[in-house]
KEDOBA-392654 format. One record per residue: x, y, z of N, C-alpha, C, O, CB in turn; residue in one letter. Coordinates in nm, 2 decimals, padded with zeros to 4 digits. Glycine has a CB too. Layout:
N
    n.u    n.v    n.w   ca.u   ca.v   ca.w    c.u    c.v    c.w    o.u    o.v    o.w   cb.u   cb.v   cb.w code
      X      Y      Z      X      Y      Z      X      Y      Z      X      Y      Z      X      Y      Z    A
...
# end
This chain:
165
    n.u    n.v    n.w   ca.u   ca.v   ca.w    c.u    c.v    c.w    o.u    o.v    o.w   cb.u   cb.v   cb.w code
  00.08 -00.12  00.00  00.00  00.00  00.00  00.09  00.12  00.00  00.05  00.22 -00.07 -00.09  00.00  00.12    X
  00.21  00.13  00.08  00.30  00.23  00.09  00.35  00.24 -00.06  00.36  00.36 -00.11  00.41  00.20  00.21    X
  00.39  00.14 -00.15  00.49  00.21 -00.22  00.36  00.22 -00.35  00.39  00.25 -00.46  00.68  00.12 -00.26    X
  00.20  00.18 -00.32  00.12  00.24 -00.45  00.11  00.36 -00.40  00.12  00.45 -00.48 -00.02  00.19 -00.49    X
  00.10  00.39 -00.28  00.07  00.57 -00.27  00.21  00.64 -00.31  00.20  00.76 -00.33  00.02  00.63 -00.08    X
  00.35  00.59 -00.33  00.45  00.65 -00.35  00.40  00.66 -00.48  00.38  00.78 -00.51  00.58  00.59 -00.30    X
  00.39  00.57 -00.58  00.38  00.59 -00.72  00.29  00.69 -00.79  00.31  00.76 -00.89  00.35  00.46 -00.76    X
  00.13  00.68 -00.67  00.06  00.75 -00.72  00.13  00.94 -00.74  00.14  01.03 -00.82 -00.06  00.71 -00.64    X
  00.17  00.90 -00.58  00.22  01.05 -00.57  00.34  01.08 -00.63  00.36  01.19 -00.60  00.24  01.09 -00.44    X
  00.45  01.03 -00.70  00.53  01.02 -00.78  00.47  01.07 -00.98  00.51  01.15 -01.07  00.57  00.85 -00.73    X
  00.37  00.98 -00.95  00.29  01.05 -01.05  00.24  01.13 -01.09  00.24  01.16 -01.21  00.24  01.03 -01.07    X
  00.17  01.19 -00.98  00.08  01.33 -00.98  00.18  01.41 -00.97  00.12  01.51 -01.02 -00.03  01.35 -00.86    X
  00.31  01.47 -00.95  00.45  01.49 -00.91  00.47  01.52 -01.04  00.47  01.64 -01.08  00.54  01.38 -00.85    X
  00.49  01.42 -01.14  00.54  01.41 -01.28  00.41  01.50 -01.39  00.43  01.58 -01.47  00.56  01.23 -01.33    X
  00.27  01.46 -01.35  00.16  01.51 -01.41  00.18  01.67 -01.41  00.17  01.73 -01.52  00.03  01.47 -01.34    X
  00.22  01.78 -01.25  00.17  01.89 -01.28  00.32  01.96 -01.28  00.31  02.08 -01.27  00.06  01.93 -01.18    X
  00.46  01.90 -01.30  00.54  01.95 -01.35  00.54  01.95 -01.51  00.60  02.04 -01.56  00.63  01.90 -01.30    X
  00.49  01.87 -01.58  00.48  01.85 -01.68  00.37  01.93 -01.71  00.43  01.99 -01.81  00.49  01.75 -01.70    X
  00.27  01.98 -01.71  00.16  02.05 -01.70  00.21  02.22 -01.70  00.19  02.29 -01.80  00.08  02.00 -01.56    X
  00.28  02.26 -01.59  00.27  02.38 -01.55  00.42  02.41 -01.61  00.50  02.33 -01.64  00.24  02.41 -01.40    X
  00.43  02.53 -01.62  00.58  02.63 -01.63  00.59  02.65 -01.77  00.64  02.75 -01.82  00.74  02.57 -01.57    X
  00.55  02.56 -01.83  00.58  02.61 -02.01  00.44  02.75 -02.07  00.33  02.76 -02.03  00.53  02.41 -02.14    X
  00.51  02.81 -02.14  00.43  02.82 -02.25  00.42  02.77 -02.37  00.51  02.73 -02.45  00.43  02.91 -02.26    X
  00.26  02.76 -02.41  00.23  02.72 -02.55  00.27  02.81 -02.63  00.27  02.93 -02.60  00.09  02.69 -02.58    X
  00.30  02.73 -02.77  00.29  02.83 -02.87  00.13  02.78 -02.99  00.08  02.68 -03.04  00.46  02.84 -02.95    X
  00.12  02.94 -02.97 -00.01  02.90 -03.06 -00.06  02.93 -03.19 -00.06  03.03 -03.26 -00.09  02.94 -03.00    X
 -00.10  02.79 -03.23 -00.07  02.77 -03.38 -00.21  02.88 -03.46 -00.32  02.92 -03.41 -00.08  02.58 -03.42    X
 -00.16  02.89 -03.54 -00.24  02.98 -03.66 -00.37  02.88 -03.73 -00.37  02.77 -03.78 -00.12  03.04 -03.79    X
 -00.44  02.97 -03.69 -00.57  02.83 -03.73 -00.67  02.94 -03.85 -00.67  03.05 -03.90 -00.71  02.76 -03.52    X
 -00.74  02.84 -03.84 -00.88  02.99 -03.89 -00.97  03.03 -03.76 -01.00  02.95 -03.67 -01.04  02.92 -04.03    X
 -01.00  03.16 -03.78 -01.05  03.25 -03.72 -01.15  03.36 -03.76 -01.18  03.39 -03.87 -00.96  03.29 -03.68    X
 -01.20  03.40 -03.66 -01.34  03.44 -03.75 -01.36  03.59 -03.72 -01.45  03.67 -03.75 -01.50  03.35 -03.70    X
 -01.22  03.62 -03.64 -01.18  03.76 -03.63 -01.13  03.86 -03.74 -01.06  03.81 -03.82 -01.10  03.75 -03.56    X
 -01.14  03.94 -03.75 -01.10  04.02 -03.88 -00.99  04.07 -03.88 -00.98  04.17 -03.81 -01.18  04.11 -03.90    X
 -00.89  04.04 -03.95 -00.76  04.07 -03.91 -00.72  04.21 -04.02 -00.73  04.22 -04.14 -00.66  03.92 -03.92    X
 -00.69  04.28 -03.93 -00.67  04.43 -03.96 -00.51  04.47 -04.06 -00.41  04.42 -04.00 -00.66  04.52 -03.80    X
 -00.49  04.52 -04.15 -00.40  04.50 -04.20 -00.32  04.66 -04.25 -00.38  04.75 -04.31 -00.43  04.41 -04.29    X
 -00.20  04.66 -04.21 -00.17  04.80 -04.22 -00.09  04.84 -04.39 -00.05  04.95 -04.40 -00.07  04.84 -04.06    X
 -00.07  04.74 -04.50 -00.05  04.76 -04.59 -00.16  04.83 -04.66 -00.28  04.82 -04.64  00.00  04.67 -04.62    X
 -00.08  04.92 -04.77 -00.16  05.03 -04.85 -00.19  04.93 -04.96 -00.12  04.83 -04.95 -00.08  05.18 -04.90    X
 -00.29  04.94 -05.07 -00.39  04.85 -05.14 -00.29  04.91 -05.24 -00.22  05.00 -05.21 -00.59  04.87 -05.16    X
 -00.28  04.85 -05.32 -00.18  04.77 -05.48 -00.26  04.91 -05.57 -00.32  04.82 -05.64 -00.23  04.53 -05.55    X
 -00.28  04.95 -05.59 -00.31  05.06 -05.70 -00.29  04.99 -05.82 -00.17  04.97 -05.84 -00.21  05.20 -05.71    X
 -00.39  04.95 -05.91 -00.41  04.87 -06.00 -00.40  05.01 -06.12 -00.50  05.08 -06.09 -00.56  04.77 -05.97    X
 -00.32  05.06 -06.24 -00.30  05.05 -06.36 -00.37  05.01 -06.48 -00.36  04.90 -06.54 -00.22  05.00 -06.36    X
 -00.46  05.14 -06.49 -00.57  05.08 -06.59 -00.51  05.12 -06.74 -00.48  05.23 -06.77 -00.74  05.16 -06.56    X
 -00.51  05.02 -06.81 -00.42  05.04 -06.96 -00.56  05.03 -07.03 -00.64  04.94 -07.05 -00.28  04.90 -07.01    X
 -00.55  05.18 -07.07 -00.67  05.21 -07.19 -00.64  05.16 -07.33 -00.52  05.19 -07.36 -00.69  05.37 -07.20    X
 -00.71  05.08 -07.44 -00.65  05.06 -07.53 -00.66  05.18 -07.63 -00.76  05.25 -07.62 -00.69  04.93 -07.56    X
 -00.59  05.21 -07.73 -00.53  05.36 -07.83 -00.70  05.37 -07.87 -00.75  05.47 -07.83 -00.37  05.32 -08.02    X
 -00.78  05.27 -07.95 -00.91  05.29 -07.99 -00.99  05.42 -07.87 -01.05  05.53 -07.90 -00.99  05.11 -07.99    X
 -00.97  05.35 -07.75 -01.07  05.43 -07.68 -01.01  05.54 -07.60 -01.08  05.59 -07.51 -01.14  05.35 -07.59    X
 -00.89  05.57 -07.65 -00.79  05.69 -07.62 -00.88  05.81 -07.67 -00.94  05.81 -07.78 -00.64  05.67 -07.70    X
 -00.90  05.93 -07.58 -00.95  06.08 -07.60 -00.82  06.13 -07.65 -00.72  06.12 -07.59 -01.01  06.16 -07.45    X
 -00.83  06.19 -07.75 -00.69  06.30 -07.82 -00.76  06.35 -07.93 -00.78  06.31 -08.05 -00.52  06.23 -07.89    X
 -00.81  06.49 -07.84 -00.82  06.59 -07.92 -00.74  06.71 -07.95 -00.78  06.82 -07.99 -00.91  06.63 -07.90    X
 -00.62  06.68 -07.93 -00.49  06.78 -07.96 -00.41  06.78 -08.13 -00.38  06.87 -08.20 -00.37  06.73 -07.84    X
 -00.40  06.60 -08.15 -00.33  06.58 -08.23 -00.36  06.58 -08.38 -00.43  06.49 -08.41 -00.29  06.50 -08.19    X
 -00.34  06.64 -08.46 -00.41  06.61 -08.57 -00.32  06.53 -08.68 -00.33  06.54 -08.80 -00.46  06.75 -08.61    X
 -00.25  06.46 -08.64 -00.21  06.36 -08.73 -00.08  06.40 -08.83 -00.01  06.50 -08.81 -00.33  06.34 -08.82    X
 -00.05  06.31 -08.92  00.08  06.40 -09.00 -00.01  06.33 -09.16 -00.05  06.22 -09.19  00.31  06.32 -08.96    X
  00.00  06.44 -09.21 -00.04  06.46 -09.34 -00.07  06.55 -09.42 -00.06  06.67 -09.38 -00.12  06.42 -09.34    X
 -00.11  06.52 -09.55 -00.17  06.60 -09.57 -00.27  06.79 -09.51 -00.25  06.92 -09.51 -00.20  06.51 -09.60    X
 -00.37  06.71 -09.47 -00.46  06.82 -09.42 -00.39  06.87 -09.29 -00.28  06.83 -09.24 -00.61  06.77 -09.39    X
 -00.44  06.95 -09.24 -00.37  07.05 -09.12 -00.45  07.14 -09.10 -00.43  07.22 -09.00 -00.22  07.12 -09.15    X
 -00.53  07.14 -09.15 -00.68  07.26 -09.10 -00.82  07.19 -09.13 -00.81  07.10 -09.21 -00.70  07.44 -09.22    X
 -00.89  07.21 -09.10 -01.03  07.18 -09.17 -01.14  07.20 -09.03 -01.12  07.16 -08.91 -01.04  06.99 -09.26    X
 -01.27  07.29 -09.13 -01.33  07.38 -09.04 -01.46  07.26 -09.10 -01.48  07.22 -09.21 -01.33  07.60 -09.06    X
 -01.52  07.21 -08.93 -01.63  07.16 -08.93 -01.80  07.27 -08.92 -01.80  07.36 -08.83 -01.60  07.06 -08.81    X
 -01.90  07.27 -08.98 -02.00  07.38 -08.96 -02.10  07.30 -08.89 -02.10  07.18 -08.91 -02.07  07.45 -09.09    X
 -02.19  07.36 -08.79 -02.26  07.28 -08.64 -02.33  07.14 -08.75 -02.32  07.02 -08.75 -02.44  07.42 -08.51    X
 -02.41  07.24 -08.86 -02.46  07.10 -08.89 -02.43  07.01 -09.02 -02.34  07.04 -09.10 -02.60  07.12 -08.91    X
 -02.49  06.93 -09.02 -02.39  06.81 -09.14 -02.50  06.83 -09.25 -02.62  06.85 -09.24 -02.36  06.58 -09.08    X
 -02.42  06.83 -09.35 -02.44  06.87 -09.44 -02.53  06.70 -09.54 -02.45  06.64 -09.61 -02.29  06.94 -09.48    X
 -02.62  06.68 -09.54 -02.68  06.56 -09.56 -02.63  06.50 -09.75 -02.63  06.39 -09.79 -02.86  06.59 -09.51    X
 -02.60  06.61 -09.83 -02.57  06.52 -09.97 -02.40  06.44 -09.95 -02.36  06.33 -09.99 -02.55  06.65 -10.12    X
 -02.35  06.55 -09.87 -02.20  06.49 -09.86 -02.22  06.37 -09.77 -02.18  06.27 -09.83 -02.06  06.61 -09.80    X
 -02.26  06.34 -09.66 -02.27  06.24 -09.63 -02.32  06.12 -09.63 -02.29  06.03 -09.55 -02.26  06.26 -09.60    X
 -02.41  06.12 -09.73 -02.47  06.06 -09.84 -02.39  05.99 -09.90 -02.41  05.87 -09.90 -02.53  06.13 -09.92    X
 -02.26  06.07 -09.97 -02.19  06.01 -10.05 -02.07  05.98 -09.97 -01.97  05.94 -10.03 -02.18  06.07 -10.17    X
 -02.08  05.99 -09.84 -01.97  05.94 -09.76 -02.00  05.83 -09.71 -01.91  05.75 -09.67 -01.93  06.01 -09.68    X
 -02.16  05.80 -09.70 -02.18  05.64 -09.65 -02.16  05.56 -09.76 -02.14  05.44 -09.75 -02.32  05.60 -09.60    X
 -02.18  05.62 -09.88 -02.15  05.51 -10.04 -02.01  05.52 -10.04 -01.97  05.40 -10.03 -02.22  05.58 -10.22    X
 -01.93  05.58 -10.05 -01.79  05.56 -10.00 -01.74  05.46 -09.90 -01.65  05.37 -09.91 -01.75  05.66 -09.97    X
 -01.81  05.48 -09.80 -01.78  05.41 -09.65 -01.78  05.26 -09.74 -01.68  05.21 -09.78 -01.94  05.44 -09.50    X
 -01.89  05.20 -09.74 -01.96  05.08 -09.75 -01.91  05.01 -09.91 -01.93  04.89 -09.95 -02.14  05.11 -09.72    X
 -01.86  05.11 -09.96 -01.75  05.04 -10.11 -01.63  05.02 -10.09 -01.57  04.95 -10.16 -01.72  05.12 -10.23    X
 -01.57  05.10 -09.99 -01.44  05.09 -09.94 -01.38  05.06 -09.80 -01.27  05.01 -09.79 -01.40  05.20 -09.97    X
 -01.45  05.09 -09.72 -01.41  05.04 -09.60 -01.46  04.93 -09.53 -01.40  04.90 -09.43 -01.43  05.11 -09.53    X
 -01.59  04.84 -09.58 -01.66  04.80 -09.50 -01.54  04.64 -09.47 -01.50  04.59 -09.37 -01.83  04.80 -09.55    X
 -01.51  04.60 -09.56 -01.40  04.51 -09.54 -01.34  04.47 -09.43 -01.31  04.35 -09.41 -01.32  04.54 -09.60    X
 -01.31  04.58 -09.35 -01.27  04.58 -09.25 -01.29  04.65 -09.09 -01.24  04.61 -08.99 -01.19  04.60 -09.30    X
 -01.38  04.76 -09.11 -01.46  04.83 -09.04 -01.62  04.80 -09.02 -01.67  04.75 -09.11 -01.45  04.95 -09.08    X
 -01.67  04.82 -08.94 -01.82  04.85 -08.91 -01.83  04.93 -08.83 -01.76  04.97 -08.74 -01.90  04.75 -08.87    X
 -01.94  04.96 -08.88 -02.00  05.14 -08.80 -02.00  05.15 -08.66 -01.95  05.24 -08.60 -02.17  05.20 -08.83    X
 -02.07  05.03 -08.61 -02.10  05.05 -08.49 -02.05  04.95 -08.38 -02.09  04.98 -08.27 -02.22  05.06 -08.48    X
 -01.94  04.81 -08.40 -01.81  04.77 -08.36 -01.72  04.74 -08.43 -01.71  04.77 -08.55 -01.80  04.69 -08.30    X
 -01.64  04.67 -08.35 -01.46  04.66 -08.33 -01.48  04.53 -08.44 -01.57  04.45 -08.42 -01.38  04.61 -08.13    X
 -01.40  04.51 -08.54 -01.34  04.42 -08.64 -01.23  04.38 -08.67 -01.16  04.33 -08.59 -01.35  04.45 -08.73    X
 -01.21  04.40 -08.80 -01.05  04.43 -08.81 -01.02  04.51 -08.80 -00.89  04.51 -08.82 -00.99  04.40 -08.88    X
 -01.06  04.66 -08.78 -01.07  04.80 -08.77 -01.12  04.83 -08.64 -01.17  04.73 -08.58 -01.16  04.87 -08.88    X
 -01.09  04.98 -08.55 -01.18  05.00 -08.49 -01.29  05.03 -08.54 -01.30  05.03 -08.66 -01.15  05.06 -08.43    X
 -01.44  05.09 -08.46 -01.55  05.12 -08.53 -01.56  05.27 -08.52 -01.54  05.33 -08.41 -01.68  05.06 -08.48    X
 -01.59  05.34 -08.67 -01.56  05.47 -08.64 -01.71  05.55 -08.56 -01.72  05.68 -08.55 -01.51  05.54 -08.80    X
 -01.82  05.44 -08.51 -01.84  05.57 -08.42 -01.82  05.59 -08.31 -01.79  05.52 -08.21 -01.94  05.60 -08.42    X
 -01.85  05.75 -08.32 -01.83  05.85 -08.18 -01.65  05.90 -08.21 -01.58  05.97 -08.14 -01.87  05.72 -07.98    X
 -01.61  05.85 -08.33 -01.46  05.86 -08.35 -01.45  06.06 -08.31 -01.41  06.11 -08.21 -01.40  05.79 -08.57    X
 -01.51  06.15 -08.43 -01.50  06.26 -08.37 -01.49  06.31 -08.25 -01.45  06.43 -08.24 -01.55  06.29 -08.39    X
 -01.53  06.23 -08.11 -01.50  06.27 -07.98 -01.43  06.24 -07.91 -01.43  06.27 -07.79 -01.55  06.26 -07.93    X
 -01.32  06.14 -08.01 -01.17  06.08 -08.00 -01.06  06.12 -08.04 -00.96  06.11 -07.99 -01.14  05.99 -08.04    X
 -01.09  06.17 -08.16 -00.98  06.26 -08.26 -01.03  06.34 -08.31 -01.15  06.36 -08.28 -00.90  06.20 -08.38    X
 -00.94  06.42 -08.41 -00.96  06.60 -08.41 -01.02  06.54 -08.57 -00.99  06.43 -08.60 -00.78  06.75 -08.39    X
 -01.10  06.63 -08.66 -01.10  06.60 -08.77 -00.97  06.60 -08.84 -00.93  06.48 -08.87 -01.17  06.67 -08.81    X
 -00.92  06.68 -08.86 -00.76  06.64 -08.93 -00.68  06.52 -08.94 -00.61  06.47 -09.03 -00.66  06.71 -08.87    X
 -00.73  06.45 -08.78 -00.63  06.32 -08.77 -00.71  06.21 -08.82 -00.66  06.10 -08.84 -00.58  06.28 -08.62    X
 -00.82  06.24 -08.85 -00.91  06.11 -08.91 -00.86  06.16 -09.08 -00.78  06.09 -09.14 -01.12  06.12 -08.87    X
 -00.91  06.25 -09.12 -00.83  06.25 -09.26 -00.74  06.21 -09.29 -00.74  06.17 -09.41 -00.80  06.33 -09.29    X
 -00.64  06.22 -09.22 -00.49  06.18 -09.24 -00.51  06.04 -09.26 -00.50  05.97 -09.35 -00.39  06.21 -09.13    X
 -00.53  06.03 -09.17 -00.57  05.84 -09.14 -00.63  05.80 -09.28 -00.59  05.70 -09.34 -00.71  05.79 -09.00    X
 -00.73  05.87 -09.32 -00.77  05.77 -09.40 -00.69  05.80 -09.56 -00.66  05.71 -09.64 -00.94  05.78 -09.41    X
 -00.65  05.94 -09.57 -00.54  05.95 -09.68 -00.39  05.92 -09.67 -00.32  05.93 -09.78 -00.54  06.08 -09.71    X
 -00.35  05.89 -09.59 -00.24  05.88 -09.58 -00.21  05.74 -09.44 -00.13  05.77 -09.34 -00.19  06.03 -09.58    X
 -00.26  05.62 -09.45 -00.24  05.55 -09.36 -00.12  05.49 -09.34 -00.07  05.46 -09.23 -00.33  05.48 -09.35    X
 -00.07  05.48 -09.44  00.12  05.45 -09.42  00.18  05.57 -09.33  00.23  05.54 -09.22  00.23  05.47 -09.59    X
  00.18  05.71 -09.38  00.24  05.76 -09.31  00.24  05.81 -09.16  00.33  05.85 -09.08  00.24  05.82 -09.38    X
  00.06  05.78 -09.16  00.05  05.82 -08.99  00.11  05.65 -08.95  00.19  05.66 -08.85 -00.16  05.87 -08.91    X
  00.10  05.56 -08.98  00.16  05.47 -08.90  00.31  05.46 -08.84  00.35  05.39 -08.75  00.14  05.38 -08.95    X
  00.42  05.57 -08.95  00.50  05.51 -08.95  00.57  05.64 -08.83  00.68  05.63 -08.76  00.55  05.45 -09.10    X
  00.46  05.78 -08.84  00.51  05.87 -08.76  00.42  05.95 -08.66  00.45  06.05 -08.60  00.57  05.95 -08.84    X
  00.28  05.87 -08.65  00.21  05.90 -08.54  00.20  05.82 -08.44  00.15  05.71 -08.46  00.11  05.93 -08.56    X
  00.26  05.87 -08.30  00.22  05.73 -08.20  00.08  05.68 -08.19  00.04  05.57 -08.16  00.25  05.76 -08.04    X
  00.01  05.78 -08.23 -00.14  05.69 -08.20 -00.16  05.62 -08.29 -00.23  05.52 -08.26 -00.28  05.76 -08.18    X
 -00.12  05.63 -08.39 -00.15  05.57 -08.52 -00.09  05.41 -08.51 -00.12  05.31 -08.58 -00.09  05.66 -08.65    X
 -00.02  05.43 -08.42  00.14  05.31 -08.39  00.07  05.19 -08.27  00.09  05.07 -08.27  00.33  05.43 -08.27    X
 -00.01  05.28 -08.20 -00.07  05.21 -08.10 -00.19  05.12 -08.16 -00.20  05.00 -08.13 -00.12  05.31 -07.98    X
 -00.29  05.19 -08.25 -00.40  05.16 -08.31 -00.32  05.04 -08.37 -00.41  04.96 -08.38 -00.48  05.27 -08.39    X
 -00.21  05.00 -08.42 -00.17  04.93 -08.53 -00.12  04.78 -08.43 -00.14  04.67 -08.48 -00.04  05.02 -08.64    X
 -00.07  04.80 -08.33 -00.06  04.72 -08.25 -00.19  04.65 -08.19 -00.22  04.53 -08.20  00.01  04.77 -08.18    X
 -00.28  04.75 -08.11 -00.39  04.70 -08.08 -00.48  04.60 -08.18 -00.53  04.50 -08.13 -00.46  04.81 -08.05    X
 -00.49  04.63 -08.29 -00.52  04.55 -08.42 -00.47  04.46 -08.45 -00.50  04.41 -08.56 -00.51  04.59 -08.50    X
 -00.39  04.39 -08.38 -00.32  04.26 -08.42 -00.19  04.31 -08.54 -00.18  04.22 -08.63 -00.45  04.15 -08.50    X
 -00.13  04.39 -08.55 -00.11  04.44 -08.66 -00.11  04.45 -08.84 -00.04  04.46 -08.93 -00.07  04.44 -08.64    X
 -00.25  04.45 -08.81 -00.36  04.46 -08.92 -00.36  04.61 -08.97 -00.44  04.69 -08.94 -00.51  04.42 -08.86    X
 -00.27  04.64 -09.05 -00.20  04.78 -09.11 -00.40  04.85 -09.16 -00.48  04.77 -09.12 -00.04  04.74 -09.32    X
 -00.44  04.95 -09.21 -00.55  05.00 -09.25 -00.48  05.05 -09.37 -00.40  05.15 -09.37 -00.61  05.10 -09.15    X
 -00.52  04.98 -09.51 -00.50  04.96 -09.62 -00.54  05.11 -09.68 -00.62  05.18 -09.62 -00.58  04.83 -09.66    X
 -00.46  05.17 -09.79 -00.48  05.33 -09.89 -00.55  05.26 -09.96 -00.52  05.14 -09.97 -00.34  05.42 -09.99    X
 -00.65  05.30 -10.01 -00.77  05.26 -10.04 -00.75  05.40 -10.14 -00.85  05.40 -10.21 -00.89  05.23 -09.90    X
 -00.69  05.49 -10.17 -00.61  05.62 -10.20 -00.77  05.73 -10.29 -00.79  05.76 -10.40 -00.43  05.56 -10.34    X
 -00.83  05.75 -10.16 -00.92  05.84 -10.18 -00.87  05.99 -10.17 -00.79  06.04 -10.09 -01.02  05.81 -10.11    X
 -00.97  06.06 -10.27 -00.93  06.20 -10.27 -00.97  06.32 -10.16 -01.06  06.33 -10.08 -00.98  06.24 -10.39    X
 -00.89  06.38 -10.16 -00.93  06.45 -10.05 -01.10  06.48 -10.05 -01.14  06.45 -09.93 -00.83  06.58 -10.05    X
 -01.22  06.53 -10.14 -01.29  06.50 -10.12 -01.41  06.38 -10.07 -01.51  06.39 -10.01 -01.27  06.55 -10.17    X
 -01.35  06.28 -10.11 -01.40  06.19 -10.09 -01.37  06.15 -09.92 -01.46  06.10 -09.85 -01.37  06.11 -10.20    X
 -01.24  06.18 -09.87 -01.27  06.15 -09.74 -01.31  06.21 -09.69 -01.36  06.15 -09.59 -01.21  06.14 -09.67    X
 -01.35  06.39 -09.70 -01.42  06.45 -09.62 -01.56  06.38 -09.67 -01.64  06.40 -09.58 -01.39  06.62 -09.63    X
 -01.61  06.33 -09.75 -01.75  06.28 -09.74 -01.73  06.19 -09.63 -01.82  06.17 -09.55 -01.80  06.22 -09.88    X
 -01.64  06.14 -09.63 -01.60  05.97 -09.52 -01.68  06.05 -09.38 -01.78  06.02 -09.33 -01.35  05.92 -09.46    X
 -01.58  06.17 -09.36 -01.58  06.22 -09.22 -01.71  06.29 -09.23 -01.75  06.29 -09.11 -01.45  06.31 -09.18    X
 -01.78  06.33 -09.29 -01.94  06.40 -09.30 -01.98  06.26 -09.26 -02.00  06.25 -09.14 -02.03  06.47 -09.46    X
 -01.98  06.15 -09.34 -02.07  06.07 -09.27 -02.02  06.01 -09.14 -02.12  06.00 -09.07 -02.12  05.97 -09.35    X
 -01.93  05.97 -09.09 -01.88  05.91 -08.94 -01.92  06.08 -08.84 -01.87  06.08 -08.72 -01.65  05.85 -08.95    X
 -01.97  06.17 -08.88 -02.09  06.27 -08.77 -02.19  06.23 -08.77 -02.26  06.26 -08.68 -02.13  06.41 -08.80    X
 -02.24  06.16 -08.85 -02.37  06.14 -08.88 -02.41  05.96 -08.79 -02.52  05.94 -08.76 -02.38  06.15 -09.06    X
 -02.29  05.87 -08.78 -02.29  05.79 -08.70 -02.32  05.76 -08.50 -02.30  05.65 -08.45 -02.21  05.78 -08.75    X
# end
């Protein structure tokens, strides 16, 4: 009887030394606390693509270099700028989306008139010395926008009718 009570108490001895004086370390679990974080949020870099770029400064390299729009459109010229449009551009444009072209509408509230002219008279040369023209050509897969080698009248019919779009 003496040496079970030695053992017991030998035991209980071993139980609350082993028990007491440590600390736990405590493991990372899930929690349903909200954990507060003092880093600043990543500022995300919105990359506009050249199509939906606003530039109304530039007017392109070309030819034209002035051209005075009047409030209202002139309905014969662009008449014959949608028969132009749809003999010569449609190949690759549509009016109202993205193709193998961008879609020229609302284009006037993207570019200046001058730089759409250029573009459409001279699309080698704005590519090879306008950056927007450089970006548009990339964005496109580089799908160049073919001289199609209209006269200067005939693009301003282009551009009468892409107002009218």
């Amino acid at each position: 009887m003496k040496t079970t009570l030695k053992l017991i108490t030998i035991l209980f001895a071993t139980l609350l030394m082993s028990c007491g004086g440590k600390e736990e370390k405590k493991k990372e679990g899930f929690s349903y606390e909200k954990k507060t974080t003092t880093e600043q949020p990543v500022k995300k870099v919105e990359i506009i693509p050249a199509s939906k770029k606003v530039d109304l400064t530039n007017k392109g390299v070309g030819p034209i270099t002035s051209i005075s729009l009047s409030t209202d459109i002139n309905q014969e010229i662009a008449t014959h700028g949608a028969d132009v449009f749809k003999k010569m551009c449609t190949a690759c444009h549509r009016p109202d989306k993205k193709f193998i072209g961008p879609a020229p509408t609302g284009i006037l509230e993207r570019r200046t008139p001058e730089w759409v002219m250029n573009m459409i008279l001279d699309p080698e040369g704005m590519v090879k010395n306008d950056p927007l023209a450089k970006e548009l050509l990339i964005e496109f897969n580089g799908s160049p926008m073919a001289n199609q080698n209209l006269t200067e009248e005939e693009a301003r019919a282009v551009l009468e009718y892409f107002r009218t779009l």
